[in-house]
C-alpha positions as a Markdown table, in Angstrom:
| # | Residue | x | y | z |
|---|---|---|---|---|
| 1 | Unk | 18.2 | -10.6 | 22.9 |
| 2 | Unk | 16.9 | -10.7 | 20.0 |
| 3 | Unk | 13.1 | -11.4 | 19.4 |
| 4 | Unk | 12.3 | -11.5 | 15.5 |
| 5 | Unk | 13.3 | -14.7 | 14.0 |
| 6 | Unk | 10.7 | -15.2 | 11.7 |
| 7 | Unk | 9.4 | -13.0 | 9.0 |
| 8 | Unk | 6.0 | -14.6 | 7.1 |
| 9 | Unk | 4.7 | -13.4 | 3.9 |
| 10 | Unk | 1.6 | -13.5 | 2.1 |
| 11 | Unk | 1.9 | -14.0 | -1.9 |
| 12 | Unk | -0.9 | -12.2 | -3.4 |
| 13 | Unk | 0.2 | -8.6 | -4.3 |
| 14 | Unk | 3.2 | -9.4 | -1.9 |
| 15 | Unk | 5.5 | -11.8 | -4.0 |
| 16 | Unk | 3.2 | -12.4 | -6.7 |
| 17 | Unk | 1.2 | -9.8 | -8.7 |
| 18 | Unk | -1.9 | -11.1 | -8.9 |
| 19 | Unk | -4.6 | -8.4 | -10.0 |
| 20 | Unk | -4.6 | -10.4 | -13.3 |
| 21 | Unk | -6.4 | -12.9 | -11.8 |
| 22 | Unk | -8.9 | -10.3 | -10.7 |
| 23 | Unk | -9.6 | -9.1 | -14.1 |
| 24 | Unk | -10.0 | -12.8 | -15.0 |
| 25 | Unk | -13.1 | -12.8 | -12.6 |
| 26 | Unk | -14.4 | -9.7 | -13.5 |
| 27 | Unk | -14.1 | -10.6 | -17.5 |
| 28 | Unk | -15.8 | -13.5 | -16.9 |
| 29 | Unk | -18.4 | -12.5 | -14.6 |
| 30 | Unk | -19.4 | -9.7 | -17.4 |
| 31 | Unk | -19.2 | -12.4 | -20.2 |
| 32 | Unk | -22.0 | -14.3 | -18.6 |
| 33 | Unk | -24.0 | -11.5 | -17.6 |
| 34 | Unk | -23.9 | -10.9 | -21.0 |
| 35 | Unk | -24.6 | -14.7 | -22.1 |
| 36 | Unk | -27.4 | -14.7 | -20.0 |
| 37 | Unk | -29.1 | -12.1 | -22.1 |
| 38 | Unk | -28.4 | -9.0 | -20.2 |
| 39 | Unk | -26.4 | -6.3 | -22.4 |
| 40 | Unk | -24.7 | -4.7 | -19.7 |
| 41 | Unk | -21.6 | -2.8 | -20.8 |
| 42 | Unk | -18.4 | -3.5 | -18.2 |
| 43 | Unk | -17.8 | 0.5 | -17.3 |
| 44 | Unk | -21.3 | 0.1 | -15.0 |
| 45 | Unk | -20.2 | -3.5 | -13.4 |
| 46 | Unk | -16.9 | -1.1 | -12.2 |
| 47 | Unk | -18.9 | 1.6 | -11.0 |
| 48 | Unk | -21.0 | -1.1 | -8.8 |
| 49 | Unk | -17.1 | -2.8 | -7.8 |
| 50 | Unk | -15.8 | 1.1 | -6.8 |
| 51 | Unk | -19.6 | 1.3 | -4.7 |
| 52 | Unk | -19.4 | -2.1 | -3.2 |
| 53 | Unk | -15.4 | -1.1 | -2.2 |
| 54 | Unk | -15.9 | 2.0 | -1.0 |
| 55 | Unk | -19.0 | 1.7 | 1.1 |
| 56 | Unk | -18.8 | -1.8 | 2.7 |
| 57 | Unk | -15.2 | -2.4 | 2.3 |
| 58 | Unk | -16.1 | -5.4 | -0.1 |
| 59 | Unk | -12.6 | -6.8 | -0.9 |
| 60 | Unk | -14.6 | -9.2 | -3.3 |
| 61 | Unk | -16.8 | -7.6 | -5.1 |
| 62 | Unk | -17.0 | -10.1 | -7.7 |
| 63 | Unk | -18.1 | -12.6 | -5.6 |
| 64 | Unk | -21.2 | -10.5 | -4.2 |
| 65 | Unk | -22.2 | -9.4 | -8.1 |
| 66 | Unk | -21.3 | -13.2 | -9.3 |
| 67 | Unk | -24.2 | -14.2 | -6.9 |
| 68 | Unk | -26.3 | -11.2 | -7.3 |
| 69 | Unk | -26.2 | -11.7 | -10.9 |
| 70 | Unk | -25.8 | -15.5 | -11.6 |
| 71 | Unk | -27.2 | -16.8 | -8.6 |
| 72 | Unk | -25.1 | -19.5 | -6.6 |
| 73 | Unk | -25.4 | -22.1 | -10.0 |
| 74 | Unk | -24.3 | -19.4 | -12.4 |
| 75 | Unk | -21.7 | -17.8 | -10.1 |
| 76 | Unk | -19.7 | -21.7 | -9.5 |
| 77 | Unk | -19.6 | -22.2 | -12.9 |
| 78 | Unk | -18.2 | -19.2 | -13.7 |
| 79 | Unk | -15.6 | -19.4 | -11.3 |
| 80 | Unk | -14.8 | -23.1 | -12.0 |
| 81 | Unk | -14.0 | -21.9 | -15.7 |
| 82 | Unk | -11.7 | -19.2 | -14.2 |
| 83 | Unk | -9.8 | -22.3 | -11.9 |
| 84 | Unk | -9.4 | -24.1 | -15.0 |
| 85 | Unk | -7.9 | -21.2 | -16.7 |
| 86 | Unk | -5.5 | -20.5 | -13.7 |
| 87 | Unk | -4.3 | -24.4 | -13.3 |
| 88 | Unk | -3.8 | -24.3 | -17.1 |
| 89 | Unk | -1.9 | -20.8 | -16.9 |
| 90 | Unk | -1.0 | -19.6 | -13.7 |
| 91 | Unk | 2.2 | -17.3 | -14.4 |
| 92 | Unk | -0.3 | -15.5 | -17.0 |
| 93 | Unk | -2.4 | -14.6 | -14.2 |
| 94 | Unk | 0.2 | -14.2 | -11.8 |
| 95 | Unk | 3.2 | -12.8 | -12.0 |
| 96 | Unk | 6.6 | -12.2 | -9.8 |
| 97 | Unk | 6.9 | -9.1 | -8.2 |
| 98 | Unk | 10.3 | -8.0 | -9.4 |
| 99 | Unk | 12.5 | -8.5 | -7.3 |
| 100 | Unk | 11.3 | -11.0 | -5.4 |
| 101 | Unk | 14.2 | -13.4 | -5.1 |
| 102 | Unk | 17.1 | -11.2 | -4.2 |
| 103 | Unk | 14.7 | -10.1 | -0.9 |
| 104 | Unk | 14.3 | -13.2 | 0.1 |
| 105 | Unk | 18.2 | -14.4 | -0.5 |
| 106 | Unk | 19.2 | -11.3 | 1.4 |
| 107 | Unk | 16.4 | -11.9 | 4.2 |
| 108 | Unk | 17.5 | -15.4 | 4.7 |
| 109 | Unk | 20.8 | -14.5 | 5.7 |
| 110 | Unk | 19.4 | -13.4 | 9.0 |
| 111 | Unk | 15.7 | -14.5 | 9.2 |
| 112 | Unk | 13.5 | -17.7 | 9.1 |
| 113 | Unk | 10.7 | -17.1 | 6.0 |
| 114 | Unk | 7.5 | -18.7 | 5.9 |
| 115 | Unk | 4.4 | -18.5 | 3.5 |
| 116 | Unk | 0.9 | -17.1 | 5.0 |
| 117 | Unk | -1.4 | -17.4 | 2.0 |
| 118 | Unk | -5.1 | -17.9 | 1.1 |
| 119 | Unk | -4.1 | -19.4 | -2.2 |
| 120 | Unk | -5.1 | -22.5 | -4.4 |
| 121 | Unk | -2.9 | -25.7 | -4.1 |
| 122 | Unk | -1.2 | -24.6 | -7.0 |
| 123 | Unk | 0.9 | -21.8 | -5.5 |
| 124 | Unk | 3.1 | -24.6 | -3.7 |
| 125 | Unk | 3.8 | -25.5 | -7.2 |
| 126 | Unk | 4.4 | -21.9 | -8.8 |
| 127 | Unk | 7.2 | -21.1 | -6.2 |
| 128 | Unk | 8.9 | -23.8 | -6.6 |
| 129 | Unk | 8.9 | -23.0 | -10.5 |
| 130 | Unk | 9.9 | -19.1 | -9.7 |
| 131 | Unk | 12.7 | -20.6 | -7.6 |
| 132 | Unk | 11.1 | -19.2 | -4.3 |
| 133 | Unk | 10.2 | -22.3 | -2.5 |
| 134 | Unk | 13.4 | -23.4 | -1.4 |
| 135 | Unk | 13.5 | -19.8 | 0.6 |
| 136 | Unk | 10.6 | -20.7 | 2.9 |
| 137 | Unk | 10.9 | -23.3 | 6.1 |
| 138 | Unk | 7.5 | -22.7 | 6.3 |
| 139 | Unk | 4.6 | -22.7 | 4.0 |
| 140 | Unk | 0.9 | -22.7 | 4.9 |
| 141 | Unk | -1.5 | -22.4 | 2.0 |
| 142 | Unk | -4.9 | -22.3 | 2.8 |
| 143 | Unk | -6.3 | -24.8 | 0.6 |
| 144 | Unk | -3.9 | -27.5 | 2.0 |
| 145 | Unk | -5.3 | -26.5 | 5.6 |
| 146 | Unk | -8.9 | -26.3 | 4.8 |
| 147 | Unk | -8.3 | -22.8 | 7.0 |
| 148 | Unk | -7.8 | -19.5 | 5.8 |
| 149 | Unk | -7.3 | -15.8 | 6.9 |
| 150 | Unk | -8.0 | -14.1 | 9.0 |
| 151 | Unk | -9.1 | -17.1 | 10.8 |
| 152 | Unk | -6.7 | -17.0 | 14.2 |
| 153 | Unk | -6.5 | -20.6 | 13.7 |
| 154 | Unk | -4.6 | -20.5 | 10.6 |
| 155 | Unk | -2.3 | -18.0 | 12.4 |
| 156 | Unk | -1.9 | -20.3 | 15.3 |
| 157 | Unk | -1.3 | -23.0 | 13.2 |
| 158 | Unk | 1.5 | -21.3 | 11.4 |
| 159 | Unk | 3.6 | -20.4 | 14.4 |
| 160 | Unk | 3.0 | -23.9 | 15.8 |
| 161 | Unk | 4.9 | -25.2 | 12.9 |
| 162 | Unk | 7.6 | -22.5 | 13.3 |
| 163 | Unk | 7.9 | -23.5 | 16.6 |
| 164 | Unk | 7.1 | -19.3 | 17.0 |
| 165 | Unk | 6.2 | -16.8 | 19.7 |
| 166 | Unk | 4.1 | -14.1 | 18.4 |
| 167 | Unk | 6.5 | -11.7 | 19.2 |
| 168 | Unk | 9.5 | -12.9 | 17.3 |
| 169 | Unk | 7.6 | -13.1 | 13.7 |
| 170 | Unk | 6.3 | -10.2 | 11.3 |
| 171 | Unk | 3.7 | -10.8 | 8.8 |
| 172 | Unk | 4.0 | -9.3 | 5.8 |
| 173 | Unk | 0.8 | -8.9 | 3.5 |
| 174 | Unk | -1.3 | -6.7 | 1.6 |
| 175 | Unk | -4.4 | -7.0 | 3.2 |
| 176 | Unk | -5.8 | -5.4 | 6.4 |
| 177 | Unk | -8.6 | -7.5 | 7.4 |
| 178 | Unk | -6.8 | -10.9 | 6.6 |
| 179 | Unk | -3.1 | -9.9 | 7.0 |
| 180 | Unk | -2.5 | -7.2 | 9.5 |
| 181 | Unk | -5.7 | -6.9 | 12.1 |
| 182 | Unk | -5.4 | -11.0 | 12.8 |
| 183 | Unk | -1.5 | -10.9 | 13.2 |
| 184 | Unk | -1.9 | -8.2 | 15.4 |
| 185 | Unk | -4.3 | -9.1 | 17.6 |
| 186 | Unk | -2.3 | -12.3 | 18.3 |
| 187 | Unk | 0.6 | -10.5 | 19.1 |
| 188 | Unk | 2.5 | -10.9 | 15.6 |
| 189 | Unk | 4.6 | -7.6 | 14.3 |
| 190 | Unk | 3.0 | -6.3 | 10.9 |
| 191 | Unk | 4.5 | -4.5 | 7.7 |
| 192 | Unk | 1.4 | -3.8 | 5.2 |
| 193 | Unk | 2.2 | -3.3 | 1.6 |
| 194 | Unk | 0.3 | -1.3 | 0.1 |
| 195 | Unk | 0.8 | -2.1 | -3.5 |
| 196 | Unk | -0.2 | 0.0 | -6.4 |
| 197 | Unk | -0.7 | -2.7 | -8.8 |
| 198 | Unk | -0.3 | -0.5 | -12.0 |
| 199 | Unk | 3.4 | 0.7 | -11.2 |
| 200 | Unk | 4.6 | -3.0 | -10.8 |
| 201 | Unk | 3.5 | -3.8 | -13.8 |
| 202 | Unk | -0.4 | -4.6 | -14.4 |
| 203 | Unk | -0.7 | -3.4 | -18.1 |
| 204 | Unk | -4.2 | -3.5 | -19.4 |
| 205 | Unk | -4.1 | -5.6 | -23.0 |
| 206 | Unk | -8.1 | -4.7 | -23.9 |
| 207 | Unk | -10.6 | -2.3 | -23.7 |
| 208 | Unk | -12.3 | -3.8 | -20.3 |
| 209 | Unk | -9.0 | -4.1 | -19.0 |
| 210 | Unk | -8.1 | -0.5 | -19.2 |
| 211 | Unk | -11.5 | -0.4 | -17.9 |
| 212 | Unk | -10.7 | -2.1 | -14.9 |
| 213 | Unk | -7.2 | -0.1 | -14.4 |
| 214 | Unk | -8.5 | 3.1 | -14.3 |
| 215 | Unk | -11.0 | 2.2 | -12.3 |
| 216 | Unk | -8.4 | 0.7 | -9.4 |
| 217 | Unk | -6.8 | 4.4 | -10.0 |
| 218 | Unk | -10.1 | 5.2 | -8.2 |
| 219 | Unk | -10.6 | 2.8 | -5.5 |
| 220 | Unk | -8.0 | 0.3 | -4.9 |
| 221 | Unk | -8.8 | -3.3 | -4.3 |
| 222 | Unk | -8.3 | -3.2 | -0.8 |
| 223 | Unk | -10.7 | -0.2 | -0.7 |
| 224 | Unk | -9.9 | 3.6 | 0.2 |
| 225 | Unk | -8.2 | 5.2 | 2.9 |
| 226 | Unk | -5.6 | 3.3 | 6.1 |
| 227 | Unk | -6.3 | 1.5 | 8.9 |
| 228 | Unk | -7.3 | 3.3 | 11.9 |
| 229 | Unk | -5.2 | 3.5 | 14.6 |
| 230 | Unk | -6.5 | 0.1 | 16.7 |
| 231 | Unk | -4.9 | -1.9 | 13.7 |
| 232 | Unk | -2.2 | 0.1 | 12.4 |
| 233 | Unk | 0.4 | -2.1 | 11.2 |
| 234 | Unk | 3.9 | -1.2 | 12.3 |
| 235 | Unk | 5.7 | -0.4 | 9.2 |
| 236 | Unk | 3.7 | 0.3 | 6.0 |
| 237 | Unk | 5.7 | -0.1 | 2.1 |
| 238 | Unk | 5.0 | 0.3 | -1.4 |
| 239 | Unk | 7.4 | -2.2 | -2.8 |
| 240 | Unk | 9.8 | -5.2 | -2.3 |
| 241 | Unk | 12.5 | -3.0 | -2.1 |
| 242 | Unk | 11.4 | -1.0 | 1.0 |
| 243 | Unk | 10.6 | -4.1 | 3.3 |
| 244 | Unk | 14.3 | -4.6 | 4.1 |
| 245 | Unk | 14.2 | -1.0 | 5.8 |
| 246 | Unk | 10.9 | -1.7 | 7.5 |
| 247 | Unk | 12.3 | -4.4 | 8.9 |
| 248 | Unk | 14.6 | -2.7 | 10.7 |
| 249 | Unk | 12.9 | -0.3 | 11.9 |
| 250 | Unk | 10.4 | -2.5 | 13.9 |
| 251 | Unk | 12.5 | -2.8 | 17.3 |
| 252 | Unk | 14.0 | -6.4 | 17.3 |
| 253 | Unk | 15.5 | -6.3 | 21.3 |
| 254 | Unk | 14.3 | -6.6 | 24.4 |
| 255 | Unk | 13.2 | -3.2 | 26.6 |
């Protein structure tokens, strides 16, 4: 008998490119540094982001220099300038993975799809404009929850709605700590992609930018290194196109 019936994804850097939003933060976090009358240059604000990555597995690091830097008054207005930019814009700062569509067509033949994202309210909105939405039977955004990963909650909530054992869903996401450690530890099968943002198609369009790039050719987002052996996922990809075979090789029957 089968047991897979459900296959969840998350959107960031999963369907949706979205390291351009991350260069939005880190742009604007430098700009006001720099308004606030410290002439920082942005190659040393990257050198604290590959630090704060590397040793603490900070998967913000903009958030820790925003308040470091700003304090907590600074660092929300910076950040509500940067929500205003993404409402206004969001494809610029967040792109389709190519793709995208014909995965989910072909997975739909055989699978229930659902949406496991800590995302703005937004993202409901931008699927449906990418012509994605209609794929999904499920879709839990975090900011239309008021939970988020890698709360178990959120997870529990999910497969509630799916009407969903553990067992007969993978998760698909980019993220370790909010993707892969909380599905498995519910039960949940796991595919991580581990995306190297530059080969689908982050191109850097300034000097900071570039910046930035080179220094994610460093330390990656997501920080250095794979998940030890207590969280391994059980299939790991580096793009849409492999997630059809990871699928299947993730044993779908009973012993």
């Amino acid at each position: 008998m089968s047991l897979i019936h459900w296959i969840f994804f998350d959107i960031g850097n999963v369907l949706f490119v979205d390291e351009p939003i991350i260069v939005m933060h880190w742009l604007g976090l430098h700009d006001a540094i720099r308004d606030s009358g410290h002439q920082i240059s942005f190659e040393p604000l990257m050198e604290r982001r590959e630090t704060l990555v590397r040793k603490n597995q900070d998967h913000v690091p903009y958030v820790t220099l925003g308040h470091e830097s700003l304090g907590e008054e600074g660092w929300a207005e910076v950040q509500e300038r940067n929500r205003r930019k993404f409402q206004q814009d969001h494809f610029a700062y967040n792109f389709m993975m190519e793709g995208a569509e014909a995965v989910l067509r072909n997975l739909s033949t055989s699978y229930k799809l659902g949406v496991a994202a800590n995302k703005p309210k937004i993202c409901r909105k931008a699927l449906a404009t990418a012509g994605l939405l209609d794929y999904f039977s499920v879709v839990e955004i975090s900011a239309e929850r008021n939970l988020s990963k890698p709360d178990p909650r959120f997870f529990k909530s999910l497969l509630a709605e799916a009407d969903c054992m553990p067992a007969e869903a993978i998760m698909i996401g980019d993220r370790i700590d909010n993707d892969i450690a909380p599905a498995k530890g519910l039960g949940m099968h796991s595919i991580w992609f581990d995306l190297d943002p530059v080969a689908h198609g982050s191109v850097a369009i300034s000097d900071r930018e570039k910046v930035f790039i080179d220094s994610l050719s460093s330390v990656p987002s997501r920080g250095t290194g794979h998940p030890g052996e207590e969280i391994a996922p059980d299939a790991t990809v580096t793009s849409l196109a492999q997630i059809l075979d990871a699928i299947e090789r993730i044993p779908h029957d009973r012993d």
